[in-house]
Backbone as JSON, one array per atom type, in Angstrom:
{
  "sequence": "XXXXXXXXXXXXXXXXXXXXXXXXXXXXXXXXXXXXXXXXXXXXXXXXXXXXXXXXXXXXXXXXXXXXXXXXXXXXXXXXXXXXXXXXXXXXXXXXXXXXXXX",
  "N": [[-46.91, 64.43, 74.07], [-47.48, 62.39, 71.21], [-48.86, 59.48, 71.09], [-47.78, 57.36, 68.87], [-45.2, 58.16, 68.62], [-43.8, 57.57, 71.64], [-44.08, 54.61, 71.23], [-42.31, 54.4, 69.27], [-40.05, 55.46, 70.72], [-40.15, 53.61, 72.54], [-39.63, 50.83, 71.43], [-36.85, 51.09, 70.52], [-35.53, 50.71, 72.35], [-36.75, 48.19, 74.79], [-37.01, 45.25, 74.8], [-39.47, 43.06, 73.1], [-41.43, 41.24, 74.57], [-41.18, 43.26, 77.11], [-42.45, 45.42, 77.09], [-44.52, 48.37, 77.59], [-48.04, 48.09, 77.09], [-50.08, 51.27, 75.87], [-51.72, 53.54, 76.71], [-53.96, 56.32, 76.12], [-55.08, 58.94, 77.49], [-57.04, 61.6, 78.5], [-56.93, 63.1, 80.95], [-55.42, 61.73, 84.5], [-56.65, 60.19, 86.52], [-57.22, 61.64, 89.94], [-56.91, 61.23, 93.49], [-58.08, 62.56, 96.61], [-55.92, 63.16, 97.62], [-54.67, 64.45, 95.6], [-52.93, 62.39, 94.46], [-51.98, 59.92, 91.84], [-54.98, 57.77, 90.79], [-55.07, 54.54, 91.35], [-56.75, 52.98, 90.89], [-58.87, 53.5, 89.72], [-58.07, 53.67, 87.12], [-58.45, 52.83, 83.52], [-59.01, 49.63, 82.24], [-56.62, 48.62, 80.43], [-56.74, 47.72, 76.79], [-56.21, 44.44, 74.84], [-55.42, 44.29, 71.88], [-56.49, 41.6, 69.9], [-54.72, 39.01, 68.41], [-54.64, 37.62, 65.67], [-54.48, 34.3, 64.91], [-51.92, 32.26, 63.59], [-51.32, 29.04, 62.34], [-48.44, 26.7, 62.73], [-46.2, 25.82, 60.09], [-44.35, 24.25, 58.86], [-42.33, 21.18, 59.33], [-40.49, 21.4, 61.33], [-41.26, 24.02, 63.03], [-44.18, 23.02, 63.8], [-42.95, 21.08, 65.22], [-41.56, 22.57, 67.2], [-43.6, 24.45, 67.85], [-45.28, 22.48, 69.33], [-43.78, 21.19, 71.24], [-43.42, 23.92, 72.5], [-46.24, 23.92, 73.54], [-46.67, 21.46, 75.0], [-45.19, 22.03, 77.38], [-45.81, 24.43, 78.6], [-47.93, 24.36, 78.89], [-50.4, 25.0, 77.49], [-53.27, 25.1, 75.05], [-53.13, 25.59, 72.24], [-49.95, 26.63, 70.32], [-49.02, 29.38, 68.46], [-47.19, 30.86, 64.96], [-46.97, 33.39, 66.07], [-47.04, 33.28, 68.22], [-45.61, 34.76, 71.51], [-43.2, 33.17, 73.64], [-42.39, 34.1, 76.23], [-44.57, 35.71, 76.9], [-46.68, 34.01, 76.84], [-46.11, 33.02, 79.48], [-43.36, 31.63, 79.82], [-40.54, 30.86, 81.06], [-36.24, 31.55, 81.35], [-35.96, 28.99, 82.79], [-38.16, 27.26, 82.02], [-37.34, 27.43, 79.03], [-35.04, 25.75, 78.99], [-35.88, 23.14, 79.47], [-37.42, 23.09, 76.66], [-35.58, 23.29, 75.38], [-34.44, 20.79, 75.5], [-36.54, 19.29, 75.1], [-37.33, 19.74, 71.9], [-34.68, 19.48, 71.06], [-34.87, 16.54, 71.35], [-37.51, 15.8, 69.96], [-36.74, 16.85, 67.55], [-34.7, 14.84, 66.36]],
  "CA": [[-46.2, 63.59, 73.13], [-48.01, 61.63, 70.74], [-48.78, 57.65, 71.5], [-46.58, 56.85, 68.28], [-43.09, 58.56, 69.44], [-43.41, 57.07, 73.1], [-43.62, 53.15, 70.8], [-41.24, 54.47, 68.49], [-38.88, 55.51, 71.72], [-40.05, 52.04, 73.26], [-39.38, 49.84, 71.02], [-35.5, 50.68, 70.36], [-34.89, 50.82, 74.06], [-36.88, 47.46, 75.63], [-37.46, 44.03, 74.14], [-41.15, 43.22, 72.65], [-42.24, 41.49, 76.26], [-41.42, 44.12, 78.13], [-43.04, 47.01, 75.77], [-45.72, 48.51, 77.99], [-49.18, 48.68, 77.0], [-50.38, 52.51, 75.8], [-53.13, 53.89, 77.02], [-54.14, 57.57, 76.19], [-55.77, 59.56, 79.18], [-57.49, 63.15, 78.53], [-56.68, 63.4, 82.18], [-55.5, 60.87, 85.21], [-57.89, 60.37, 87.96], [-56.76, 61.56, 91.17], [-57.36, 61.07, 94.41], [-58.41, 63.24, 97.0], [-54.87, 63.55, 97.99], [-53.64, 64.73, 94.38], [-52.17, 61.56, 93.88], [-52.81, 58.93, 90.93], [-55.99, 56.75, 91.3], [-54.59, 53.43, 90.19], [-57.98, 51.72, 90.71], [-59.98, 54.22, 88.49], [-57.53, 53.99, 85.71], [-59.41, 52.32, 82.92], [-57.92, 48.69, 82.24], [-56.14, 48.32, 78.79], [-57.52, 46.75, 75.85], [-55.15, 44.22, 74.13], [-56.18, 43.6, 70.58], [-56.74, 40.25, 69.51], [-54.33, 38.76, 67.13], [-54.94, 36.91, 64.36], [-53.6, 32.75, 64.92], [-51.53, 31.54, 62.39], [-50.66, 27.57, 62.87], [-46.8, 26.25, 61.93], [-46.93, 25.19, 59.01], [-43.03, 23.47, 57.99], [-42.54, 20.14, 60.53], [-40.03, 22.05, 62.75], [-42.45, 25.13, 63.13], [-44.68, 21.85, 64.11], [-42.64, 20.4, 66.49], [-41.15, 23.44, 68.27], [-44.94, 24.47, 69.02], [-45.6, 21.38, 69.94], [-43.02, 21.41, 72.55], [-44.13, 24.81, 73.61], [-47.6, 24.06, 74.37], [-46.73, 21.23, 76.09], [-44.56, 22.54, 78.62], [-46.49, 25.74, 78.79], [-48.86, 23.55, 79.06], [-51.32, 25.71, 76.67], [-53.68, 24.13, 74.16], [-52.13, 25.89, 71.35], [-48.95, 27.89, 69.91], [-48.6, 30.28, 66.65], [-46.4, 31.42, 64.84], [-46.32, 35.27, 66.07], [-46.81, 33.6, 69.9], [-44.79, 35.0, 71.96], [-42.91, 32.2, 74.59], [-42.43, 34.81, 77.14], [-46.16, 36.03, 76.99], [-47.75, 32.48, 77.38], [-45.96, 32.32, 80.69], [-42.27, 30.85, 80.05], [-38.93, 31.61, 81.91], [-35.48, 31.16, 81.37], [-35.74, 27.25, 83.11], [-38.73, 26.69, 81.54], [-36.3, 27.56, 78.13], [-33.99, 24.44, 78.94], [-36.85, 22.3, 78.87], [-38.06, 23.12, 75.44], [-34.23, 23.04, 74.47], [-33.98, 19.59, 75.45], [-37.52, 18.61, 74.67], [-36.78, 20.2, 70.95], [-33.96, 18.4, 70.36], [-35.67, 15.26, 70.87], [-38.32, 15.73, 69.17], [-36.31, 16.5, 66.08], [-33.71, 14.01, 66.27]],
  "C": [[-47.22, 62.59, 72.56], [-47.78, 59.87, 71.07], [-47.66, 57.15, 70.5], [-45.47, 57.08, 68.59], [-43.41, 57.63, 70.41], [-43.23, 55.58, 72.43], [-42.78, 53.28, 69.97], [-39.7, 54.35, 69.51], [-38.92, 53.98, 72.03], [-39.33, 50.93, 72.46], [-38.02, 49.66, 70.76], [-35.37, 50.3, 71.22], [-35.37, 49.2, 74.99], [-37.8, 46.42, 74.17], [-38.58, 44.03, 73.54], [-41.55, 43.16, 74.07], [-42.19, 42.12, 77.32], [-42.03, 45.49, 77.9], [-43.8, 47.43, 77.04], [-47.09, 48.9, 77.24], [-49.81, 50.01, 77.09], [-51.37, 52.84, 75.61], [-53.12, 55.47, 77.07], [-55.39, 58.06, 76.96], [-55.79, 60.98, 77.98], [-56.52, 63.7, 79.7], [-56.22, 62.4, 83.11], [-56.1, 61.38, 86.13], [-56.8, 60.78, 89.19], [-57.65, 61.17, 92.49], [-57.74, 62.0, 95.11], [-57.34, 64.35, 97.49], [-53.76, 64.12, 96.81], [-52.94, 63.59, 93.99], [-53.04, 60.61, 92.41], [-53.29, 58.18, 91.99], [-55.92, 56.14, 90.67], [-56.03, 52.84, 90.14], [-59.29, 52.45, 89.99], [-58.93, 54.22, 87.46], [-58.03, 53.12, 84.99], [-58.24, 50.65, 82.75], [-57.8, 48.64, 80.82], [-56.61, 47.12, 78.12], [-56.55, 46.28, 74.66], [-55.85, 43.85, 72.9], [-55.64, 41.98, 70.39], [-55.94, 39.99, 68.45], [-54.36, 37.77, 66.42], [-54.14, 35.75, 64.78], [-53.03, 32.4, 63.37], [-50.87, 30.55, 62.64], [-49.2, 27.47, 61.88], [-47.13, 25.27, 60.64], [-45.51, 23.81, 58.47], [-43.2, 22.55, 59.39], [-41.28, 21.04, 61.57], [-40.94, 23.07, 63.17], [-43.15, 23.93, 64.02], [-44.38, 21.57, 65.65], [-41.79, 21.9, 67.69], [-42.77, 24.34, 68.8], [-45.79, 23.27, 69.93], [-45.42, 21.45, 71.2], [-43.14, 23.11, 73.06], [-45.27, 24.6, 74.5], [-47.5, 22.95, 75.54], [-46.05, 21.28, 77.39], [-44.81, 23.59, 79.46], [-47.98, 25.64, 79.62], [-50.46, 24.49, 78.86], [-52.47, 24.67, 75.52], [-53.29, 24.27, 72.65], [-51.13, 26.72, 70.96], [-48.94, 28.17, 68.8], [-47.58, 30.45, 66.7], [-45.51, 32.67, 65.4], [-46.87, 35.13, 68.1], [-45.77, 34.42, 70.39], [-44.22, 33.8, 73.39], [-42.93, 33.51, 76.07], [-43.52, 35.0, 77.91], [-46.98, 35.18, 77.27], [-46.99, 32.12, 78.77], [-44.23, 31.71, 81.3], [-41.33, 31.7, 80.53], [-37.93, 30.78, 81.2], [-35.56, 29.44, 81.81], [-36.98, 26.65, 82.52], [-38.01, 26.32, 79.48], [-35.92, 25.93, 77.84], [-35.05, 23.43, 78.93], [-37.2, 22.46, 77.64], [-36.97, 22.43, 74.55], [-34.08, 21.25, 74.52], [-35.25, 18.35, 74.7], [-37.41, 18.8, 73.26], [-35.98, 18.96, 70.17], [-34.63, 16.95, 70.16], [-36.39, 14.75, 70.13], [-38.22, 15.58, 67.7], [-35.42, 15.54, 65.59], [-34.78, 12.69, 65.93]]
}
């Protein structure tokens, strides 16, 4: 099956942060025992994406209040909150820090 179908399947079926990373193999390494050799499998290479800073004052202030709760040095637009680290209770902090900020 080609790498595109399997992100075409993925992507209806599971959120962005849980996508997995696709890595095309000739072959998987085995072991001696026929099994996969997780520690020869090559490690995936995430491309680099492009920063683009907030530009309107909420954009502004809701990275604001990401980074510092994330406690990152900066957030984009096309961050992802999940991906820099955050949970559900880290969430309610932003929500409350947020509001404040804009009020």
């Amino acid at each position: 099956m080609p790498p595109w179908c399997v992100s075409c399947c993925v992507r209806g079926c599971l959120i962005t942060w849980c996508r997995p990373q696709i890595v095309v193999l000739e072959e998987f390494p085995l072991t001696s025992s026929g099994k996969v050799d997780r520690r020869a499998l090559p490690a995936p290479v995430f491309d680099a994406a492009l920063f683009r800073a907030p530009q309107t004052p909420t954009e502004k202030i809701v990275a604001g209040v990401f980074a510092e709760v994330l406690g990152v040095d900066r957030v984009g637009l096309d961050d992802d909150f999940f991906a820099l680290g955050g949970d559900s209770l880290i969430a309610t902090r932003v929500s409350f820090a947020a509001a404040a900020g804009a009020g």
